[in-house]
C-alpha positions in Angstrom: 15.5 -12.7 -14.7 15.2 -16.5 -15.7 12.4 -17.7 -14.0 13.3 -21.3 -15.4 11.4 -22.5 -12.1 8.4 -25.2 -13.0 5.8 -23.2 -11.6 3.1 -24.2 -14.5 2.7 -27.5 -12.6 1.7 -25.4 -9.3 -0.7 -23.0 -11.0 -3.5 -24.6 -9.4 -1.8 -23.9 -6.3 -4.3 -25.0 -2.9 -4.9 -27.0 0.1 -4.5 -30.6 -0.3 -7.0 -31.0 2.3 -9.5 -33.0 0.5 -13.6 -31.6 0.2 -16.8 -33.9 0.4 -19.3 -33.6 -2.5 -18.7 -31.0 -4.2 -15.7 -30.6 -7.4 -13.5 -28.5 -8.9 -13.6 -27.7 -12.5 -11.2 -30.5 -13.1 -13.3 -32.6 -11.5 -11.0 -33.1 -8.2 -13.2 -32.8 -4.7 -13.2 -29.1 -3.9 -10.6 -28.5 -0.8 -12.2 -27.5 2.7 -9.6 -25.2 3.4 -7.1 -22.9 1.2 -4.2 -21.4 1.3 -3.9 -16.8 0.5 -0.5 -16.0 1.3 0.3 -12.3 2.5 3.7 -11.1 1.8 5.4 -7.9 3.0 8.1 -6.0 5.4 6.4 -7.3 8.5 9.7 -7.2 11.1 11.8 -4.5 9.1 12.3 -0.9 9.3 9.2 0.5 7.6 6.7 -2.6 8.6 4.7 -0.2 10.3 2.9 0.4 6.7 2.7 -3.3 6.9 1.2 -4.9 10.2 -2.1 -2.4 9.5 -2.7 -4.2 5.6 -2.2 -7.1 7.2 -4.3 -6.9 10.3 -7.0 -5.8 7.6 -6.4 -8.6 5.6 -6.7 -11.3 8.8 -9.4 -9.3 9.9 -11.8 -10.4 6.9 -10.5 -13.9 6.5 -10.9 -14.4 10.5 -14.9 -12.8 10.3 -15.2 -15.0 6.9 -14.0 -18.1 8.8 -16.1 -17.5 11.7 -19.7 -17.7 9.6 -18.4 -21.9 9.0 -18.1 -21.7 5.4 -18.3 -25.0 3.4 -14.6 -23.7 2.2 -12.0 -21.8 5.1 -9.6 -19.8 4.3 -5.6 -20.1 6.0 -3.9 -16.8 6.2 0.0 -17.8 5.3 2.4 -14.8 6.3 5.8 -13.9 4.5 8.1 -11.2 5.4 10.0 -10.0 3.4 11.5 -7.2 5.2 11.0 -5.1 1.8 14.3 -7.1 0.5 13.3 -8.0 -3.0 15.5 -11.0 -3.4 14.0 -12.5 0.0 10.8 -12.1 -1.5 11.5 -13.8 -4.8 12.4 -16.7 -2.7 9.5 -16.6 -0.4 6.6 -16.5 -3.5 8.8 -19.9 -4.7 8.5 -21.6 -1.4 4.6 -19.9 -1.3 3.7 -21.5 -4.4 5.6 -24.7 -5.0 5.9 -25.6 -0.8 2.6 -24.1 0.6 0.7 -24.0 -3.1 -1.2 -20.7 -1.9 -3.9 -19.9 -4.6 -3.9 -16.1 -4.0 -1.4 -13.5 -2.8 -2.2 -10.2 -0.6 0.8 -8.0 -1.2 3.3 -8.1 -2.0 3.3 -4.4 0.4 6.0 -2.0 -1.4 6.8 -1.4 -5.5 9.9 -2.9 -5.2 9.5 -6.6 -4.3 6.4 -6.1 -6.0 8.4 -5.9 -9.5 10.2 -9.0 -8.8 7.8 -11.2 -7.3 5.0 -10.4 -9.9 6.4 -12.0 -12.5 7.3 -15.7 -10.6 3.4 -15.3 -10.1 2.2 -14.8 -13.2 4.4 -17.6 -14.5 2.3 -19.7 -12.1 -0.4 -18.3 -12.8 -1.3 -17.2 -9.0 -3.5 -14.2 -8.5 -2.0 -11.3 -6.0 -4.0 -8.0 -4.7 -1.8 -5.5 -3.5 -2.8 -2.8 -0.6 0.0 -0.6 -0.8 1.8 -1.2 -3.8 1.6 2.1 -5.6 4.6 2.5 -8.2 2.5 3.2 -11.8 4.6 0.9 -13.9 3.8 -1.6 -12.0 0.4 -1.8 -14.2 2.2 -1.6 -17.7 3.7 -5.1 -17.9 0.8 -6.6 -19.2 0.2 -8.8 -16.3 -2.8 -10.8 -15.7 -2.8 -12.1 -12.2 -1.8 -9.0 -10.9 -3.8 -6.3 -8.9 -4.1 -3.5 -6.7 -6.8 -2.0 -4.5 -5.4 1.2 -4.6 -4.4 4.5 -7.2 -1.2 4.9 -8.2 1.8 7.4 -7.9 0.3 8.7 -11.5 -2.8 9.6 -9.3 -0.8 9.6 -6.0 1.7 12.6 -7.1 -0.8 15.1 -9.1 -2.8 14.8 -6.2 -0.5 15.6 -3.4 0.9 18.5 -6.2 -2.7 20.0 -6.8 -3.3 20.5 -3.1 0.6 22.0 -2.7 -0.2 24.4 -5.2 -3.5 24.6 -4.4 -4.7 24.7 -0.9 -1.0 25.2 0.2 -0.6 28.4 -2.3 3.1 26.9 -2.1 5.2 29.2 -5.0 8.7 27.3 -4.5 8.8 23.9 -3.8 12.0 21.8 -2.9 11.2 18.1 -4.0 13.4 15.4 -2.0 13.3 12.0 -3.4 15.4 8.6 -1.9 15.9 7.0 -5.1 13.8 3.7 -4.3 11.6 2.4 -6.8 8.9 3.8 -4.8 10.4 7.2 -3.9 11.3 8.6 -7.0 8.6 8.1 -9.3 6.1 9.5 -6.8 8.5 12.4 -6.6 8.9 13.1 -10.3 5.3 12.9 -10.4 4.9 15.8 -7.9 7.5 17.6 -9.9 6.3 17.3 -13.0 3.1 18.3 -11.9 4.0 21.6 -9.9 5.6 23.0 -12.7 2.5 22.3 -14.7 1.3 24.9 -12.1 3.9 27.6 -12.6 5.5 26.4 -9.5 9.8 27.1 -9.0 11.1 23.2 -7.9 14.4 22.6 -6.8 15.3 18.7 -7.2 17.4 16.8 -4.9 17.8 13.2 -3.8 19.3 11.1 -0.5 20.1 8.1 0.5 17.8 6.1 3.6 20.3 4.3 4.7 22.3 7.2 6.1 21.7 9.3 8.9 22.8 12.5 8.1 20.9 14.4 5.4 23.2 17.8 6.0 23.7 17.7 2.5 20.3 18.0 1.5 19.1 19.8 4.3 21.8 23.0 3.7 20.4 23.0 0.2 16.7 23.5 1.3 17.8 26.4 4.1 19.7 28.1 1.6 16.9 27.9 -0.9 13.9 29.2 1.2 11.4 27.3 -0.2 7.5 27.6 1.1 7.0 23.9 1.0 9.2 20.4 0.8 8.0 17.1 -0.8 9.8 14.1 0.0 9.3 10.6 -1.6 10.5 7.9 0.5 9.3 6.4 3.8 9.2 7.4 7.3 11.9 5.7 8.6 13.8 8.6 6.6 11.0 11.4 6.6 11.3 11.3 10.3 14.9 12.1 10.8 15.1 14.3 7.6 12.5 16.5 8.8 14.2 16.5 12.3 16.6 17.9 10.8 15.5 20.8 8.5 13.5 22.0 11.8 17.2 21.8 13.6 18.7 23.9 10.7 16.5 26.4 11.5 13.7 25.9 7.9 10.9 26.3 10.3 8.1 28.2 7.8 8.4 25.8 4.9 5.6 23.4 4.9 6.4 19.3 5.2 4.7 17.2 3.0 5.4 13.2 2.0 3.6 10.4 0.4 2.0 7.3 1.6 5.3 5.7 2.7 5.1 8.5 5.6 1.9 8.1 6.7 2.7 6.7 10.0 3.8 7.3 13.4 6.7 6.2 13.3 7.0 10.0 11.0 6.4 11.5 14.5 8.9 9.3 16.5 11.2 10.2 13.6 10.7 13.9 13.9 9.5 14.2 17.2 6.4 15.9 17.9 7.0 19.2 17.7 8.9 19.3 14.3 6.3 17.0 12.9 3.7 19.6 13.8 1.5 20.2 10.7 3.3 18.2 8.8 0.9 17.0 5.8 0.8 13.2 4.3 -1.1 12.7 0.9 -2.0 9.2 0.6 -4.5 7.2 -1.8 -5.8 5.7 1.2 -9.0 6.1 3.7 -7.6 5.3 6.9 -10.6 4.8 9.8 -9.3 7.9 12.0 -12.0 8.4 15.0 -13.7 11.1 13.1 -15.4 9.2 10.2 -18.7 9.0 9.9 -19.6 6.3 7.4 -21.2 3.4 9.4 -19.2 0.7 7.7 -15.7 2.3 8.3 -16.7 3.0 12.3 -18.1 -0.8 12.3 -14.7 -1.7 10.9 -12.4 0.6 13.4 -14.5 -0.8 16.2 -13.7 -4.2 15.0 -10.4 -3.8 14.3 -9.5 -2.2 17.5 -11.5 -5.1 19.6 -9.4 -7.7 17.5 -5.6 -5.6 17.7 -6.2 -4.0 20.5 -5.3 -0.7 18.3 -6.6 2.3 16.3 -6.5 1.2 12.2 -3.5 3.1 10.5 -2.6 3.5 6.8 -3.7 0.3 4.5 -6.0 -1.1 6.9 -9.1 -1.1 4.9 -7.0 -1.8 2.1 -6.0 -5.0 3.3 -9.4 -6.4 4.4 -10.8 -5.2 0.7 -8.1 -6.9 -0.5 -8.7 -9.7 1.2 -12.3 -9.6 0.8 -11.7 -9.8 -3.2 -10.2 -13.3 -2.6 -13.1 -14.6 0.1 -16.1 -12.9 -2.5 -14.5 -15.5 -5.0 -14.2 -18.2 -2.8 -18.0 -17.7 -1.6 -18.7 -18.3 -5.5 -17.0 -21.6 -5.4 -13.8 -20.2 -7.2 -10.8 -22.9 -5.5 -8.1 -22.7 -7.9 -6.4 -20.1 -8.4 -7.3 -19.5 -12.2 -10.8 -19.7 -11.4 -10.0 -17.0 -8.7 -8.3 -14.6 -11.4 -10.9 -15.0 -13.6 -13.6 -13.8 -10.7 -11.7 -10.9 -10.2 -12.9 -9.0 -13.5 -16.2 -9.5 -12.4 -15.8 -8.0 -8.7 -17.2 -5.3 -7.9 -18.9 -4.4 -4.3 -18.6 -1.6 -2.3 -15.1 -2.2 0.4 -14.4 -0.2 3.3 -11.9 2.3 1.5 -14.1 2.4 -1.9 -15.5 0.9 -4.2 -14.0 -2.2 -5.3 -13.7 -3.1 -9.2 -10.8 -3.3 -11.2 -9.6 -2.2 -15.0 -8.5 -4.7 -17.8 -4.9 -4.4 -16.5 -4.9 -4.6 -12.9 -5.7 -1.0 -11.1 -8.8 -0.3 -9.1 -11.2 2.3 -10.8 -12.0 4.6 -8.1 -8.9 7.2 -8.2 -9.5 9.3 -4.8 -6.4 11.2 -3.4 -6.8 11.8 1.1 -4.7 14.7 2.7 -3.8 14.1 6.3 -1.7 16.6 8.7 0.2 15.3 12.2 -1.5 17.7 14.7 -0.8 17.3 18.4 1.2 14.0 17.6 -1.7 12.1 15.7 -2.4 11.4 12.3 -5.9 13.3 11.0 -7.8 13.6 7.9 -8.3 16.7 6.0 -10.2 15.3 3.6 -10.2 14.1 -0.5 -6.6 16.3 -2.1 -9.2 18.2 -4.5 -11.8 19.6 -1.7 -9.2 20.2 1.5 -8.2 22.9 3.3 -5.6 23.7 5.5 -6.9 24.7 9.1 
């Protein structure tokens, strides 16, 4: 894509609200407020991975903004509604309208492929907290990040524990054929058969409503598990029904884009009974006990009037990357980038420090399982057990 857009003039991107005192490097007076954009499906059919990130996200800046810092911090919001096009457009108008010098998202793989590249043209530095497609870190970027593993990690992971703690022998592997779905499903493929699992492929399309195609393969096959890669708004009814078609035994298991509720809704409660979520995500469930995550459910909850769900802590680390560089004076946006290498400071979901091209060091998979109707944690993929 020709990205013939005159961005290098905005790669400075920030408020034009003018400091006192103190400059920039380029010896302009250092803004009193600036401009972090968030971008990602915040209205569409899978925004409930969405809104958590970026309550996170506003979460931080709104505690950061509260202390009365010599430099503030403006949350700017885009939705895209996951429609990669729309967000192509909206990091244009971000950077050369609103001059934003930092991005949180954007939230899903495949926006994040397009819209990556208009940033690094402008030299704008983005944090994702849910972007988790692995070539997303082998374009040589450097503006881009993300403060979470990747499907690489992601799909051995879920795999190990199938396997594993599961004792799964035949495995049917679903995928939806999105740029998020079917990497993270060729990963768990790939990696069960490195266990001596049997795997039976198959794909399906989201944007229908009938899987009866898929799901008459999966009762005919008997399998002792299923792994889909997509999103809820599918998982749900897909899972619906195989439970209708009578594949009761096999285990259910997804990846991060089903972490959610709206999985449940999908389902309904009793076929999403035990169904198991791998994620590379610490969501604050009401049974942690690290003091920092409860401090930062209670927070949350006082602020959103809800419980934190997938991405939460995600998206105030990421957000907190931005504000730790900000507190060290860093305004423009290349000054931000180059803080980033340096960061590293212990966030609600890990530790935060990132490698040479982008992807956060610490590499932990969670298991979570839908019993009576609400998401719980098992545990890290390598030590859970099922109950």
């Amino acid at each position: 894509m020709a990205l013939t857009l005159g961005l290098a003039a905005c790669s400075g991107g920030g408020s034009e609200t003018p400091g006192g005192g103190a400059t920039t490097g380029g010896g302009e007076a250092a803004p009193t407020t600036v401009k972090i954009g968030f971008m990602g499906d915040l209205t569409g059919s899978n925004a409930g991975i969405v809104i958590p990130p970026r309550n996170g996200a506003k979460l931080a800046i709104d505690q950061y903004n509260a202390t009365n810092p010599k430099v503030k911090i403006e949350m700017v919001e885009y939705d895209s509604q996951a429609d990669a096009t729309k967000a192509v457009g909206l990091a244009q108008q971000a950077i050369k309208t609103d001059k934003i010098v930092a991005l949180i998202g954007p939230a899903f793989s495949g926006e994040s492929a397009q819209v990556a590249p208009v940033l690094e043209e402008a030299k704008i530095p983005s944090v994702s907290a849910s972007a988790t497609n692995a070539a997303l870190a082998q374009n040589g970027w450097k503006f881009w990040h993300r403060v979470l593993p990747n499907d690489a990690v992601q799909g051995p992971g879920i795999a190990d524990f199938i396997a594993g703690a599961a004792a799964a022998k035949n495995v049917f592997v679903i995928d939806d054929k999105s740029e998020y779905g079917k990497p993270l499903a060729d990963a768990v493929r790939a990696q069960l058969k490195a266990k001596g699992v049997t795997v039976t492929d198959d794909s399906l399309d989201p944007a229908e409503s009938d899987f009866s195609s898929v799901v008459n393969k999966v009762a005919a096959g008997k399998p002792d598990a299923i792994f889909f890669g997509g999103y809820y708004a599918a998982a749900g009814p897909l899972l619906k029904q195989l439970r209708d078609k009578g594949v009761k035994d096999a285990k259910f298991f997804s990846g991060d884009g089903s972490l959610d509720k709206g999985l449940v809704e999908g389902a309904g409660a009793a076929n999403a009974e035990g169904a198991l979520v791998g994620c590379p995500c610490y969501v604050a469930t009401p049974d942690v006990t690290d003091e920092k995550v409860k401090k930062f459910a209670t927070d949350y909850k006082a602020a959103y009037s809800a419980d934190p769900a997938i991405y939460a802590t995600e998206g105030f680390d990421a957000a907190t990357v931005f504000i730790e560089a900000i507190k060290a004076g860093k305004v423009t946006a290349e000054d931000i980038n180059t803080f980033i290498s340096t960061v590293d400071f212990a966030g609600v979901s890990k530790q935060v420090k990132f490698e040479a091209n982008g992807e956060v060091v610490a590499k932990d998979i969670y298991m979570y399982q839908i019993k009576g109707g609400n998401i719980t944690l098992l545990g890290k993929a390598s030590e859970a057990k099922l109950g």
